[in-house]
C-alpha positions as CSV (number, residue, x, y, z in Angstrom):
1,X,276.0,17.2,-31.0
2,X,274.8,14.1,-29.4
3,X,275.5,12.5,-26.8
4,X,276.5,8.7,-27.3
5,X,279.1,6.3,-25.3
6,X,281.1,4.4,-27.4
7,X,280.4,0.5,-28.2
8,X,283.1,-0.5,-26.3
9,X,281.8,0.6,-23.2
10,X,278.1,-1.6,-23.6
11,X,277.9,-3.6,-20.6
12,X,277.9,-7.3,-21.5
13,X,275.8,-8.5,-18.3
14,X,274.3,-6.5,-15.4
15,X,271.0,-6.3,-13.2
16,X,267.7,-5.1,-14.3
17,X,265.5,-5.8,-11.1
18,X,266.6,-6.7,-7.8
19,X,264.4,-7.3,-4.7
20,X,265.4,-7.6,-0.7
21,X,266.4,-11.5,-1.0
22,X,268.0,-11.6,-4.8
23,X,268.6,-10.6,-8.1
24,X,264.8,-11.7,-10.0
25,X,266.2,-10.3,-13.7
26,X,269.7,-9.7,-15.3
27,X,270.9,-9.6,-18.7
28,X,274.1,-11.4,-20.1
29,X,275.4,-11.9,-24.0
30,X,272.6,-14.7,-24.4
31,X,269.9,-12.5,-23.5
32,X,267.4,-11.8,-20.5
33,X,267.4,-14.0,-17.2
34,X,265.0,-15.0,-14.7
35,X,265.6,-16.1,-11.3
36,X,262.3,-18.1,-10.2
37,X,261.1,-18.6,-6.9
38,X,261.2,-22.5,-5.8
39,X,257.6,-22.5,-5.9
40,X,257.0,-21.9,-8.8
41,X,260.1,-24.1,-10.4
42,X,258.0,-26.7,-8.3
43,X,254.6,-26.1,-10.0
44,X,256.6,-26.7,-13.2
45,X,257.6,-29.7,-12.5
46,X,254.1,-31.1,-11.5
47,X,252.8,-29.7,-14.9
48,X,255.7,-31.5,-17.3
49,X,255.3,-35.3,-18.1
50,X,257.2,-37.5,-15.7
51,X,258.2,-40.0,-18.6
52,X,260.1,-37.6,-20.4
53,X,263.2,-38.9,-23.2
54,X,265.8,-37.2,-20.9
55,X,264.3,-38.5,-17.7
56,X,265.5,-42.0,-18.4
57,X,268.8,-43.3,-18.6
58,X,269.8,-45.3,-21.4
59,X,270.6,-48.5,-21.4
60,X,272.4,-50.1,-25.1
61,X,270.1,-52.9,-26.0
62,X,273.4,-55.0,-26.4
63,X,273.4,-56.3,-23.2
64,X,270.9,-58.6,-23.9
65,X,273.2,-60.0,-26.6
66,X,272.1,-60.0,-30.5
67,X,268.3,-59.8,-30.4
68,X,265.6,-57.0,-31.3
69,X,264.6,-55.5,-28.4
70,X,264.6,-51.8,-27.9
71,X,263.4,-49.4,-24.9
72,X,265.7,-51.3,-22.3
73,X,264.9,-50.2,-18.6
74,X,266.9,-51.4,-15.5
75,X,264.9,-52.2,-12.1
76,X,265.3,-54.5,-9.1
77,X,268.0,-57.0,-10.8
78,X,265.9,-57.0,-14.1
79,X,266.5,-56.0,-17.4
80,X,262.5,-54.8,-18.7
81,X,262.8,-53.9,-22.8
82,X,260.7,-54.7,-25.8
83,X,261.4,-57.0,-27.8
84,X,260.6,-59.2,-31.4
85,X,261.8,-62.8,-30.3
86,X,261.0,-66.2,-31.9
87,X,257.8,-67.4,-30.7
88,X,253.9,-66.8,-31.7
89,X,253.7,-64.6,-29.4
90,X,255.0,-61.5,-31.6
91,X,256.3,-58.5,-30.4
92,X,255.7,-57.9,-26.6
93,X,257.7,-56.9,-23.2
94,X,260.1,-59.0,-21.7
95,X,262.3,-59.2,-19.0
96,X,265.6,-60.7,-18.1
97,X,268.1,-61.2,-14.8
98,X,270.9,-58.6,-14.9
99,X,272.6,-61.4,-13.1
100,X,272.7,-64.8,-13.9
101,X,270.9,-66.9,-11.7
102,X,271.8,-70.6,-9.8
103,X,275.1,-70.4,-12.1
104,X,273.3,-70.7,-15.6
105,X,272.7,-68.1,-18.1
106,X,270.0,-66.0,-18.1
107,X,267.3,-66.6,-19.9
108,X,264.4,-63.9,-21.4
109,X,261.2,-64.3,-20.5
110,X,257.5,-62.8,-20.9
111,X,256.4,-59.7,-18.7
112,X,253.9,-62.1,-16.3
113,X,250.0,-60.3,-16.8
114,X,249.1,-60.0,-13.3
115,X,250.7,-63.0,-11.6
116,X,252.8,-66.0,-12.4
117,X,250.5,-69.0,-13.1
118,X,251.0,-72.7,-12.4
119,X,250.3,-75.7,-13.5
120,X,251.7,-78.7,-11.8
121,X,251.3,-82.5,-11.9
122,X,252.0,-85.7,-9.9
123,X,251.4,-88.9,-10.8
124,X,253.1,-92.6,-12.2
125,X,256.0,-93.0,-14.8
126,X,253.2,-92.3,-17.6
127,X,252.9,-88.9,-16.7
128,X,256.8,-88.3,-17.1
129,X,256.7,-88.9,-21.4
130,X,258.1,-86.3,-22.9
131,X,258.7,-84.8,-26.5
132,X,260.8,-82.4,-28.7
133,X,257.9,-81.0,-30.2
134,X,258.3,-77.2,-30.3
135,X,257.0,-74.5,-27.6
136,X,254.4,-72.1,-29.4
137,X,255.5,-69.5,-26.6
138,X,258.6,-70.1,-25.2
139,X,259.4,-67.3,-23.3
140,X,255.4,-67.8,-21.7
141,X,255.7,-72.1,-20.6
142,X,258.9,-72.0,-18.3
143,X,260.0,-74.1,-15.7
144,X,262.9,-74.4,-12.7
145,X,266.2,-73.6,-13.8
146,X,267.4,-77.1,-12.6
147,X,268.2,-78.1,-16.3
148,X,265.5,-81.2,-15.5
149,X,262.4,-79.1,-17.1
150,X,259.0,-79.6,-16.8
151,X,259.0,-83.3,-16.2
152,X,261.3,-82.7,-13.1
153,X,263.7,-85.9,-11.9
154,X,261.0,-88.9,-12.3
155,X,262.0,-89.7,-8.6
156,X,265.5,-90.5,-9.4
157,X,266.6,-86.9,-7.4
158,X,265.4,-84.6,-5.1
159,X,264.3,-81.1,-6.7
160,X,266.8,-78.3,-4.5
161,X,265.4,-74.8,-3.5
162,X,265.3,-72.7,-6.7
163,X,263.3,-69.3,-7.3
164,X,265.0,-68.8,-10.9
165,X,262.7,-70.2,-14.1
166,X,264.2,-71.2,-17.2
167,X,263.2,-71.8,-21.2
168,X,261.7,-76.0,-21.5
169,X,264.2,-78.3,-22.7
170,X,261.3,-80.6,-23.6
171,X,257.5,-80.8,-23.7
172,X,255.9,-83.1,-21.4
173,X,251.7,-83.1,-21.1
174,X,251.9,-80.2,-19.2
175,X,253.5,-77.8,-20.9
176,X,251.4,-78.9,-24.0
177,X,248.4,-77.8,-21.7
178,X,249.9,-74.4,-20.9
179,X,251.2,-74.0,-24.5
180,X,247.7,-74.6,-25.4
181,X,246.0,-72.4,-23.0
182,X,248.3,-69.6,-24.4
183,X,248.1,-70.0,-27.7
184,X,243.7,-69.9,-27.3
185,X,244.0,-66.3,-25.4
186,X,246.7,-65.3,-28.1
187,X,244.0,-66.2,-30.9
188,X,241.3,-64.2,-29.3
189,X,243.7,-61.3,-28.7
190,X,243.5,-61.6,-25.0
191,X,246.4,-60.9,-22.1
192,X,249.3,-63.7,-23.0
193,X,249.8,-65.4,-19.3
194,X,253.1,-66.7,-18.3
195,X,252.7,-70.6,-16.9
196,X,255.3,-72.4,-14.7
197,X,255.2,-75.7,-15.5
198,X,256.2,-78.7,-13.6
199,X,255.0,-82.8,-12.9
200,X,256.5,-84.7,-10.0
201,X,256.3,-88.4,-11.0
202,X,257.9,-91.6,-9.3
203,X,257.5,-95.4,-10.2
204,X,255.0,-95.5,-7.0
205,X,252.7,-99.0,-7.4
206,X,250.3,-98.0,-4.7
207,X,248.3,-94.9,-3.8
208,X,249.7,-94.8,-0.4
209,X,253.7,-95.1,-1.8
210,X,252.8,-92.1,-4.3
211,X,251.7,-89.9,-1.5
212,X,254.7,-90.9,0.6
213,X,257.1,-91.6,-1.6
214,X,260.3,-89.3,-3.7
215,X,257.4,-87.8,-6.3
216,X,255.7,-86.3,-3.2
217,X,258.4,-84.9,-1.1
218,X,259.8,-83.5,-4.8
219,X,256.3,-82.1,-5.5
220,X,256.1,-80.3,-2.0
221,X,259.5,-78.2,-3.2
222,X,258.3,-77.5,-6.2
223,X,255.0,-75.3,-4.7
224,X,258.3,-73.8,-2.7
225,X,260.0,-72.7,-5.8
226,X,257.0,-72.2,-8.2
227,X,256.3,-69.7,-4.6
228,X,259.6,-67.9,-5.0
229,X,260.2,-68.2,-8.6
230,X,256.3,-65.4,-8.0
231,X,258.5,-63.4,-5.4
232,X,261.1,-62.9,-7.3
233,X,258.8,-61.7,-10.4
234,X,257.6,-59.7,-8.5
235,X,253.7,-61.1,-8.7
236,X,251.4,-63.2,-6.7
237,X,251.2,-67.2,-7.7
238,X,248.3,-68.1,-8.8
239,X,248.0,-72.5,-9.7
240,X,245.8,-73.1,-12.2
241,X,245.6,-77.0,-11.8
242,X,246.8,-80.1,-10.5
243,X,246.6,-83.1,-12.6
244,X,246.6,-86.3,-10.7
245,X,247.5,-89.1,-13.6
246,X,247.8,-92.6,-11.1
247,X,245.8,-95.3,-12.3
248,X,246.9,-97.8,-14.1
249,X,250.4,-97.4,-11.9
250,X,248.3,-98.6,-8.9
251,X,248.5,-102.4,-9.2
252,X,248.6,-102.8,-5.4
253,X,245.3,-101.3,-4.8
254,X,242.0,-102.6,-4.6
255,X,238.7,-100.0,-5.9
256,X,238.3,-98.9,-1.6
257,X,242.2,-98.1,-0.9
258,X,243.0,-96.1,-4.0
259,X,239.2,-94.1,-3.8
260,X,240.4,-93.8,-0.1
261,X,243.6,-92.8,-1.0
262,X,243.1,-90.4,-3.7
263,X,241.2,-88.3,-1.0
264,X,243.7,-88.2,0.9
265,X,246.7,-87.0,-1.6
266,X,244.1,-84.4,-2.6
267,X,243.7,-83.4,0.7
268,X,247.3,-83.3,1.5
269,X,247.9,-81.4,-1.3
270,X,245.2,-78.8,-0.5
271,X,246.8,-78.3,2.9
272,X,250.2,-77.9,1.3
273,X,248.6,-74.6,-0.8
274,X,247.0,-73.5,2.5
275,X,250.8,-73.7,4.0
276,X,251.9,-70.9,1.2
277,X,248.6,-69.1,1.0
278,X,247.5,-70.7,-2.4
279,X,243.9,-70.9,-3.1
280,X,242.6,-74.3,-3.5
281,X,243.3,-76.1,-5.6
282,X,241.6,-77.6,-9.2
283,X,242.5,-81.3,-9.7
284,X,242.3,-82.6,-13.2
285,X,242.3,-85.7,-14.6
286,X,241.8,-88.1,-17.7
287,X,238.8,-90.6,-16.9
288,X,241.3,-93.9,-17.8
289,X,239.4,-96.6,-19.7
290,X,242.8,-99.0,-20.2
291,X,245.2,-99.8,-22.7
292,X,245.3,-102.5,-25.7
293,X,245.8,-105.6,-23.2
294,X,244.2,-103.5,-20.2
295,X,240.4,-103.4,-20.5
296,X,238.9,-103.7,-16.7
297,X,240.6,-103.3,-13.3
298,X,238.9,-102.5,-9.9
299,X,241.0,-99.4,-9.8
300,X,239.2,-98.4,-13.9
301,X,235.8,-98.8,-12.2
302,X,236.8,-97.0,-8.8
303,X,236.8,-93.8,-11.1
304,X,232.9,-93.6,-11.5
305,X,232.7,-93.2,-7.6
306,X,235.4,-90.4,-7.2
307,X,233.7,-88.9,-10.4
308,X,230.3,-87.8,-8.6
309,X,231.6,-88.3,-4.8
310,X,234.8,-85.7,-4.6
311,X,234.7,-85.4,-0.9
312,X,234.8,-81.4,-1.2
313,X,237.5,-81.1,-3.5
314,X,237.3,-79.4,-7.0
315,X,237.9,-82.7,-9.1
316,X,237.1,-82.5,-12.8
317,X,237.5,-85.5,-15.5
318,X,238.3,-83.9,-18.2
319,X,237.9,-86.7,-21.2
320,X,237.6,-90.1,-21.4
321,X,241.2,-91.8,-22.3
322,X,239.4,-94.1,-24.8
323,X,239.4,-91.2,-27.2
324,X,242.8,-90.6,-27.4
325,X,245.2,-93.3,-29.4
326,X,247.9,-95.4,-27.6
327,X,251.4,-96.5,-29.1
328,X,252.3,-100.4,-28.6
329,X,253.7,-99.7,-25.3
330,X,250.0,-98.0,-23.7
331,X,251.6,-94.7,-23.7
332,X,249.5,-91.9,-25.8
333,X,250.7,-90.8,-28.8
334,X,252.3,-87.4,-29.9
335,X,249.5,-86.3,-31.8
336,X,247.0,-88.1,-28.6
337,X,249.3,-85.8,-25.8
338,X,248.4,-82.8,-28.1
339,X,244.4,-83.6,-28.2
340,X,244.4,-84.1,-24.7
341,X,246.3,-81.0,-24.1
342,X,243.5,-79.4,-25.8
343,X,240.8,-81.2,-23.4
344,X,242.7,-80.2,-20.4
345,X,243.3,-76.3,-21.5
346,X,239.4,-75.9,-22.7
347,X,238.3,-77.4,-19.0
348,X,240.9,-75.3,-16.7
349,X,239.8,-72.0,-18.4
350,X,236.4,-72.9,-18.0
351,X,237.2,-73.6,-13.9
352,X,239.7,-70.1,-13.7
353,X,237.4,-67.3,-14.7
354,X,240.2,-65.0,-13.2
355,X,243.0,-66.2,-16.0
């Protein structure tokens, strides 16, 4: 005869080991259980990935509205994902305000590479043409979100505080330039930089108005927000160039006050970038040779002096304007703006080795 209990009186969960400060093993309908110490639950955490699937919350990608983008990630107010947009710039990380910004949508933008790079102009009416030729990269050439773009408010307004940044609603010379400059690292596989953009310009007929007058005061808030718009990103500001394009504007000034004076907007300017710990700055410029009815001025020739005697300032001619065509009012053309883009980008890469 053996002796046997019947099935019905199993236990369904008990204790198999028990030490002074807890149960360590037990047993229950599932099968054995452990009760580990915290150190060693800690050491298990150390030894699993930190990016794990279930470590991250998800986020639907609809948020951003009807695009491809996947991997959506919520920090500090910004929506980071990955996305395939329009654009050469292919597939890549973006980012985009949770929030709208100043009132206006938000818009999507590139992940910056390291810092939020400037370029910035001031100058006479010329330098305010724009175009609706295409941005290559238009989540990479942004400007304020003031709805006035790249070529800012010719004078007419003054340019608010504004850290937000915002797709071009036009090309001006600028954004050609930083267009270009992306589209040369793109081709050669490098880092894809994201460029604020913005030109200051004022109908200024003398040196001395320009560096006093509404393109000025308009340029000094626009290092402000191009300083903020960096903040906000998250990255340091970093301005690539300032082009100075006042030549042919000055027809009040002899060779001696706009030489005179051109050293001291670039030295104004300089101070400004000291004011919001910018480095100093690399002033560009087209060497101008005239229009169709302009063929010699004092100011035309004042230009060979400031070319080898820059008064400690990093001043660059980039090209001569005579290579570049004109259209019958003296303004370049669209296909000129796009070769002296070109000029421009190939000498401001040369003179930023950290790009």
């Amino acid at each position: 005869m053996t002796n046997s209990k019947p099935k019905g009186d199993t236990p369904k969960r008990g204790i198999l080991l028990r030490v002074q400060n807890g149960d360590v093993i037990g047993f229950d309908e599932t099968g054995i259980r452990l009760n580990l110490a915290d150190s060693v639950i800690a050491d298990i955490e150390r030894r699993l990935p930190k990016n794990t699937l279930g470590s991250a919350s998800y986020i639907d990608p609809r948020v951003l509205g009807d695009i491809h983008a996947w991997d959506v990630k919520e920090d500090n107010g910004w929506y980071l994902f990955q996305a395939d947009l329009p654009g050469a710039q292919g597939i890549g990380p973006f980012r985009r305000p949770v929030a709208a910004q100043n009132d206006s949508d938000p818009h999507i933008i590139a992940q910056p590479s390291g810092a939020l790079y400037g370029i910035l102009a001031l100058g006479g009416t010329r330098r305010g043409t724009t175009c609706d030729t295409p941005v290559r990269f238009p989540y990479h050439v942004l400007s304020t979100a003031d709805d006035m773009g790249a070529a800012g408010p010719a004078g007419t307004l003054d340019v608010a505080e504004n850290a937000a940044v915002e797709h071009l609603p036009e090309q001006t010379r600028d954004t050609l330039i930083a267009d270009e400059i992306v589209a040369r690292r793109k081709e050669a596989y490098r880092a894809l930089p994201v460029i604020y953009v913005r030109g200051e310009t004022d109908s200024a007929s003398s040196i001395s108005r320009l560096s006093t007058g509404p393109a000025m005061r308009n340029f000094r808030q626009s290092v402000a927000n191009f300083c903020a718009a960096a903040r906000a990103l998250g990255v340091a500001p970093k301005v690539l160039a300032v082009s100075l394009d006042f030549t042919l504007e000055a027809v009040e000034d002899d060779a001696d006050s706009w030489h005179r004076g051109m050293y001291n907007l670039m030295q104004t300017i300089s101070d400004l970038f000291a004011d919001y710990g910018l480095r100093q700055p690399l002033f560009v410029a087209q060497f101008e040779a005239g229009t169709q009815t302009v063929s010699d001025l004092p100011v035309l020739r004042a230009q060979w002096d400031l070319a080898w005697n820059k008064g400690g300032h990093d001043f660059i001619y980039s090209a001569p304007s005579y290579m570049f065509a004109l259209d019958d009012f003296g303004r370049p053309t669209g296909t000129a703006r796009q070769q002296m883009a070109q000029m421009d980008a190939c000498a401001i890469e040369a003179r930023n080795t950290d790009l």
